[in-house]
N, C-alpha and C positions, 0 to 999 in steps of 0.2 A: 651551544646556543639553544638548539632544539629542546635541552635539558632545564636552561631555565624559564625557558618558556611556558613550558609544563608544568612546572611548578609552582606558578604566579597564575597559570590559567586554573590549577589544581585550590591553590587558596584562595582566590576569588570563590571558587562553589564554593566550600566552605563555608563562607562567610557568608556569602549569599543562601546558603543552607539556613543559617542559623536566622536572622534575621527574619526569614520566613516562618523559621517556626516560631519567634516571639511575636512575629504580628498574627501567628495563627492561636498563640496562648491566649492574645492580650483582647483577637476582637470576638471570642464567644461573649465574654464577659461583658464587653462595654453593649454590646448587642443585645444583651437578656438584660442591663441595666435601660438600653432604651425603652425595649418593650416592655418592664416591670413599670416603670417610673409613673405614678398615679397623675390622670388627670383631672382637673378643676371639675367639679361636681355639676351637674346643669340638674334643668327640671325635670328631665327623660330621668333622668337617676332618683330622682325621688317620686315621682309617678310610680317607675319600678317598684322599689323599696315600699310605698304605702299602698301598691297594689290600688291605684286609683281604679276605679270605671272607666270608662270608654267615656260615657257622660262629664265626668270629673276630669276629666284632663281636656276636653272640648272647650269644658269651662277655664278650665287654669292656665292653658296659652295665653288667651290676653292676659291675663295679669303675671305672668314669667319674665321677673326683671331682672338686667342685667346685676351683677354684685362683682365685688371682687376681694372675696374676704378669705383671710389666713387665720385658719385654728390649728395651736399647737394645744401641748400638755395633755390633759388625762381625757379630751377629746380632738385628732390630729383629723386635718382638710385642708384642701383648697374649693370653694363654693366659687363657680361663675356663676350661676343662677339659681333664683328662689321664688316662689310664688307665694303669693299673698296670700294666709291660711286665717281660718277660724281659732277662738281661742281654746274649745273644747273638742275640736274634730278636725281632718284633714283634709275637708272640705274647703275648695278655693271660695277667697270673698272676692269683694271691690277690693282695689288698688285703692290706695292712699288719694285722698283730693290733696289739692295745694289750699292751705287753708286761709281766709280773710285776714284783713287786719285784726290783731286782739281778738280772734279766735284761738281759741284751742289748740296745739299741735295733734295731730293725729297722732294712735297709737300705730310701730308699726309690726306687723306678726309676718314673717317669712319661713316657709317651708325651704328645707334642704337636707341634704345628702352629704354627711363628713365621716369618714372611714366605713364607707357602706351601713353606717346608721343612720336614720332620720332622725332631725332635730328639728325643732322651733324655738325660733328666735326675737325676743321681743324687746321693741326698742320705744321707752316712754317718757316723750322729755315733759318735762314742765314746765308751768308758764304758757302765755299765747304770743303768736307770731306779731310782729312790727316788720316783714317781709325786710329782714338785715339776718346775718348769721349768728349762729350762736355757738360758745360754746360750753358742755357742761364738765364742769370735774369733780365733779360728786354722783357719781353714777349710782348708790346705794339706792337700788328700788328704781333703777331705770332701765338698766339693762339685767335679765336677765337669758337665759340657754335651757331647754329641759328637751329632755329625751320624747319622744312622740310613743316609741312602742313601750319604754318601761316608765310611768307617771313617779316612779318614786324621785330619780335621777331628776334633781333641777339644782342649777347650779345662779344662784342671785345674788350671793353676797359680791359688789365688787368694787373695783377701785380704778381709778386711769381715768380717759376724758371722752367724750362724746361731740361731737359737730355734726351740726344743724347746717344746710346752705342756706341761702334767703328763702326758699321753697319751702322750708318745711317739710319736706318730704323726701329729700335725699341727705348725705352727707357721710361721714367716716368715724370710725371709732376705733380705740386701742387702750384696752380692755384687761382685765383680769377677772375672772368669776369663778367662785365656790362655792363647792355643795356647803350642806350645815352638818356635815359629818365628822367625826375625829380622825384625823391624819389625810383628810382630804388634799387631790393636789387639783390647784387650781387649772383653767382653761383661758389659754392667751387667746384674745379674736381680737384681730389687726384688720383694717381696709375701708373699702367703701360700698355704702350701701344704700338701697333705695325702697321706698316702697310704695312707690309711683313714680309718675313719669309728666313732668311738668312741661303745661302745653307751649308749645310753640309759639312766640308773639305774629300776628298775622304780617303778611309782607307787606311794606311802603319805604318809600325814597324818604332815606332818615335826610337828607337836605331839600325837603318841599317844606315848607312851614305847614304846618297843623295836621301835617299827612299822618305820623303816629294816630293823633286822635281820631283821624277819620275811620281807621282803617279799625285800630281795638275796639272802639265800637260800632263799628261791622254798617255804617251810615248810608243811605242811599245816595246812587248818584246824583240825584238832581238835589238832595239835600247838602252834598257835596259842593256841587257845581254855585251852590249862593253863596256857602262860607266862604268859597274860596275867593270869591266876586269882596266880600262887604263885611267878613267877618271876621276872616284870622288877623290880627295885628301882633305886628314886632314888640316886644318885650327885655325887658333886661334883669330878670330875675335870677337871685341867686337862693336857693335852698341848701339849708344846713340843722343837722342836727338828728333826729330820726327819719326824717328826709333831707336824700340827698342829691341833689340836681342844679344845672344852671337852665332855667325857661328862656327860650326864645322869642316861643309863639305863643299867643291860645284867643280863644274865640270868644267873642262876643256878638251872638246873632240875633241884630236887633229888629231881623225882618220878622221875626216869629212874635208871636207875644210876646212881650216881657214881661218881667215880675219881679216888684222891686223890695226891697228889704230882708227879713233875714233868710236866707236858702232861698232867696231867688235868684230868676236866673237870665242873659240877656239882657240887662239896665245898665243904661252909662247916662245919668244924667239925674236930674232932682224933681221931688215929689212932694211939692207943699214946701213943711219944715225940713225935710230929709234929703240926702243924696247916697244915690248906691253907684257902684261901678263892680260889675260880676266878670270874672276869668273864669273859662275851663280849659281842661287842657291835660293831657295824658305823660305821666311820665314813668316807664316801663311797662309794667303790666297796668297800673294804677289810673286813672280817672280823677278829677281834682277839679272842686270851682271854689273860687276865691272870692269871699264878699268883702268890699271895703264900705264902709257905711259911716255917713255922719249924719247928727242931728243939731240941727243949729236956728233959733228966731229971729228974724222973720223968715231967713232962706238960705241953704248953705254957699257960700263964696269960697273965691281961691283962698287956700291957707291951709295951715295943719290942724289934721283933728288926731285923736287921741285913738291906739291902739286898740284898748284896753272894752272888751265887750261889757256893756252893762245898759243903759234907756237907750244907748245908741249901738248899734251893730258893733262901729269896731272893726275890727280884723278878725274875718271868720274862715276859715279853713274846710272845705266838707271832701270825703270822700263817697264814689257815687257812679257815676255812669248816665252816657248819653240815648237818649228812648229811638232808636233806629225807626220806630213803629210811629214818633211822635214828633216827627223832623228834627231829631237831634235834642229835644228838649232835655237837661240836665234832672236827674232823679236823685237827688239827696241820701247816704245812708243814715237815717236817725240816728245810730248808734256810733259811729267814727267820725266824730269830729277834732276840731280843736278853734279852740276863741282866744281871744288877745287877753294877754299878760300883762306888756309893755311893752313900749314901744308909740310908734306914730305912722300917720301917714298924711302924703299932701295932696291937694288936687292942685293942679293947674291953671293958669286965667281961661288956657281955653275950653274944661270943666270936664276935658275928655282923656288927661294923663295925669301923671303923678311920681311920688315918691312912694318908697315906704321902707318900711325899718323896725319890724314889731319882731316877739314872740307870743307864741300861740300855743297852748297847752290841752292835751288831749282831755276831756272830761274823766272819761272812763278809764283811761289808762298811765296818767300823767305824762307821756311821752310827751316832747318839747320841740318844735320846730321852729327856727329863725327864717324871716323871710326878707331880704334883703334886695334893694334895686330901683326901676322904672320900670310904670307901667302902663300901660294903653286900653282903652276899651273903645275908642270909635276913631274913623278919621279925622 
């Protein structure tokens, strides 16, 4: 008995031998693979690598933006972060704005650090913003990669697609790019990226009626305290098309001066041959007053007038903002509008609501809004 006990107690070590030593083979290995295993590149790494100033990196904090971009091929990384560079030095710039309507997209230039080389990277979409996303798949002269320490190395020919968010200033790309050399191998960059940092919409109770607006443009309180008395009215507006929204609310405040006809602003009611009814009203980042206008002899009455801008207003569309400085008075962009197409709209007997049912077309950019619903300008 004693004997086989010995024996089972004997091959247990053994085996227990053995097993020790494969977990002792197996975890050098996995251990020098954890330690080896490169991580994601940040600014600190390329600071390093371009040997910034003390100065130069003071400056390139704030603009060190998140990224999370994958390069393989004939240049391999992981980039968690990039600062916003120059196009001829490695000197940090401004961060990317979030650009207006039918503006420009910003170009964007990001410093980084991929297999302990610095690169710049540059992302340059075309066209101007309608704050909707985009996306490009012709990236030929939009994206290109070039080496910061050796100028010969730039890799621009490429292929795959690019995305815009509505900002303008972020989004993702997955990419192909070559140099213009023979038997070049191309450089895959996969992920997402930024080159700025799009602000924050200010805080407000998205179910108070016309609290958005109050709040995006930054309104005084007692300029507040009257809209909220005499001038936000309920709405039923539906937007479609390069805008996209359903209105509830927006203001007509007719304790201010008013001003009636085209890009005015605060009028619910008729003037001589004329009648105007103005809406403002914010929707996302956006600001928005809506002119309906008729012209009719001897005096406009209930019934439908005609969309269509031309001796009579029409259906007018402005983008714009409220004068915080000017108790809210509505400041027209000259430049971004849109005026009626087709379409109609009606007033009411009681001369203070309506219909409406037009499209309106941007001047400058042909982009197309449908505006559909009821709507309100006074009690």
């Amino acid at each position: 008995m004693r004997r086989t006990i010995a024996i089972v107690v004997g091959a247990l070590l053994v085996l227990g031998l053995a097993v020790y030593a494969v977990v002792r083979l197996a975890s050098p290995h996995d251990a020098a693979a954890a330690v080896t295993a490169p991580k994601p590149a940040t600014c600190a790494d390329a600071y390093r690598v371009l040997k910034l100033a003390p100065s130069q990196i003071s400056a390139a904090n704030p603009v060190c933006l998140t990224q999370s971009l994958q390069l393989s091929g004939e240049v391999t990384g992981q980039v968690a972060e990039a600062y916003t560079v120059g196009q001829d030095s490695v000197a940090p710039t401004p961060m990317c704005a979030e650009p207006k309507r039918w503006s420009n997209f910003p170009q964007a230039l990001l410093a980084f650090v991929a297999g302990g080389k610095a690169y710049r990277l540059r992302i340059s979409a075309p066209g101007s913003s309608e704050h909707q996303a985009v996306t490009i798949n012709s990236v030929s002269n939009v994206v290109e990669l070039a080496s910061i320490s050796d100028p010969s190395q730039d890799w621009h020919q490429g292929t795959g697609k690019v995305a815009l968010n509505a900002d303008g200033i972020t989004g993702s790309l997955d990419v192909n790019v070559l140099q213009d050399v023979s038997g070049a191998v191309p450089v895959h960059i996969s992920g997402q990226w930024a080159c700025g940092a799009p602000l924050p919409l200010p805080a407000f109770v998205a179910s108070a009626p016309c609290a958005n607006f109050y709040a995006l443009n930054l309104l005084r309180a007692a300029d507040v305290a009257r809209m909220k008395k005499n001038a936000c009215h309920a709405e039923g507006l539906a937007f479609s098309g390069d805008i996209s929204a359903h209105l509830e609310n927006a203001l007509t405040d007719r304790a201010i001066a008013p001003t009636p006809g085209y890009g005015g602003d605060n009028y619910c009611g008729s003037v001589g041959e004329q009648y105007t009814a103005t809406l403002k009203f914010s929707i996302g980042d956006e600001s928005f007053l809506l002119d309906l206008g008729a012209d009719q002899y001897p005096g406009v009455t209930a019934g439908r007038y005609t969309a269509q801008s031309g001796i009579s207003v029409g259906v007018v569309l402005f983008l714009g903002h409220a004068d915080p400085a000017n108790h809210g008075e509505f400041v027209t962009d000259d430049q971004v509008f849109w005026v009626g197409s087709s379409g109609s709209f009606t007033v009411a007997r009681d001369m203070k609501s309506g219909t409406v049912d037009a499209t309106v077309i941007g001047l400058t950019s042909g982009s197309t809004v449908r505006i559909k619903g009821s709507w309100r300008c006074a009690a």
